[in-house]
N, C-alpha and C positions, 0 to 999 in steps of 0.2 A: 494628586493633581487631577482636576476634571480636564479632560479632552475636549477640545473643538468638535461640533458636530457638524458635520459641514453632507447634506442629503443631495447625493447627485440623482438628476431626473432620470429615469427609465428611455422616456424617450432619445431619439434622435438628436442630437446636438443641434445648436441654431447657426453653427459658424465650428469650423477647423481651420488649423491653420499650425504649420510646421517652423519651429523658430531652433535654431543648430547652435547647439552653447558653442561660445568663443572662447579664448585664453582670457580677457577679461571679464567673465563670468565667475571666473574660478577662485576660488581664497585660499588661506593660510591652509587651509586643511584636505587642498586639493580636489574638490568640487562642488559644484555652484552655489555661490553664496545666496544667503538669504533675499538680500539685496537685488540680488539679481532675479531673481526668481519673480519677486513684484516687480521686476522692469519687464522681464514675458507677460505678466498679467496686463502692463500696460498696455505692450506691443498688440498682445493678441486683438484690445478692448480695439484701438486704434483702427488694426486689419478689418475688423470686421463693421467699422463706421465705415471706413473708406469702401470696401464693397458694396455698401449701401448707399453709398453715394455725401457721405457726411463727412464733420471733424467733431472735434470733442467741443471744440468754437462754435461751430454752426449745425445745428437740426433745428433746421426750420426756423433761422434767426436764434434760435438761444442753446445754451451752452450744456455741460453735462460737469458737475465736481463727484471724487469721489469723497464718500461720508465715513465709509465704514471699510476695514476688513478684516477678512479672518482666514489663516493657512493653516493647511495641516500639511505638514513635511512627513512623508511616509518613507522615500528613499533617496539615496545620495542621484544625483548626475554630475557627469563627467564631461572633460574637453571634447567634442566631437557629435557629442549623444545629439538624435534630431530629436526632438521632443513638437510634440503631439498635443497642442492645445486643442480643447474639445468646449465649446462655451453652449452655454444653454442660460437663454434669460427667462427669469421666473419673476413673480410678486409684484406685478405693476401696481401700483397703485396712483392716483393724480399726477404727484409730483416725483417718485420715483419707481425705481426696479431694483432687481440684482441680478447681479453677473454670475451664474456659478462656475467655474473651470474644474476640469481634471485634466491634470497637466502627467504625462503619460512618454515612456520608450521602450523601444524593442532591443533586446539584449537576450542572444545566445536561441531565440527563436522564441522567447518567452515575452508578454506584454508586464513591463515594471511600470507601477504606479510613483510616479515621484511629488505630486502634491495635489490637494488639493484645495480648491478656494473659494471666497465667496466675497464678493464686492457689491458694497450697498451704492448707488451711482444717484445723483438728485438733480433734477432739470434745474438751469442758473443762469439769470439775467444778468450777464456779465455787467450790462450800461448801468443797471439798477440796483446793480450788488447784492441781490435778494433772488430768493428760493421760486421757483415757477413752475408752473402748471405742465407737464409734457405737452407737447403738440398732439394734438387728436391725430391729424397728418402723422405723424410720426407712426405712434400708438398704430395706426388702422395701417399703414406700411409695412410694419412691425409684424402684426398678427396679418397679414397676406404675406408674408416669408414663410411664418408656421407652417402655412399650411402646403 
């Protein structure tokens, strides 16, 4: 079976942010379901519009859907673990980007990778129900964070 390749950037992350599994995070086999895992990837996307001052509704009058993903599940987590979203956006292009994550805890003093991800995200005129152009605003926002 070919593996997900999923290339975390070197640099600095563009947004962190600590999300604490719950009891309903957890499944039949006693920690975090898959399921759950892409509801932190949401959370995180969410956290880090809302610091920017956005929603996934509004940047700059138009929306944000996502297109694509891909996890690579490296280690289990558990009820309690705080886990360590680390996001870096990459590959802008017109109308979209992606979101890379490595989702990450500390356990026993040691740093456990528990996934890692990558979501393809596409600017969306909600009124118009069609695909759009990012906001330049956005975009020039966007890279004055970077830096």
């Amino acid at each position: 079976m070919e593996k997900v390749k999923i290339i975390l950037p070197a640099d600095k992350p563009d947004f962190e942010c600590l999300i604490t599994v719950r009891v309903s995070d957890i499944n039949y086999g006693n920690h975090v379901g898959n399921d759950s895992l892409v509801s932190f990837l949401h959370e995180a996307r969410v956290r880090f519009l809302a610091h920017m001052g956005y929603t996934e509704f509004n940047i700059e009058g138009l929306g944000l859907i996502q297109a694509d993903l891909m996890v690579r599940y490296k280690n289990e987590a558990f009820l309690g673990d705080k886990l360590s979203c680390k996001i870096f956006f990459v590959n802008f292009s017109a109308r979209s980007f992606d979101m890379i994550c490595a989702i990450t805890t500390e356990r026993n003093g040691q740093q456990i990778t528990i996934a890692e991800a990558k979501v393809g995200l596409v600017c969306y005129n909600y009124q118009t129900k069609s695909i759009a152009h990012l906001p330049a605003s956005f975009t020039n926002r966007f890279l004055k964070h970077q830096a």
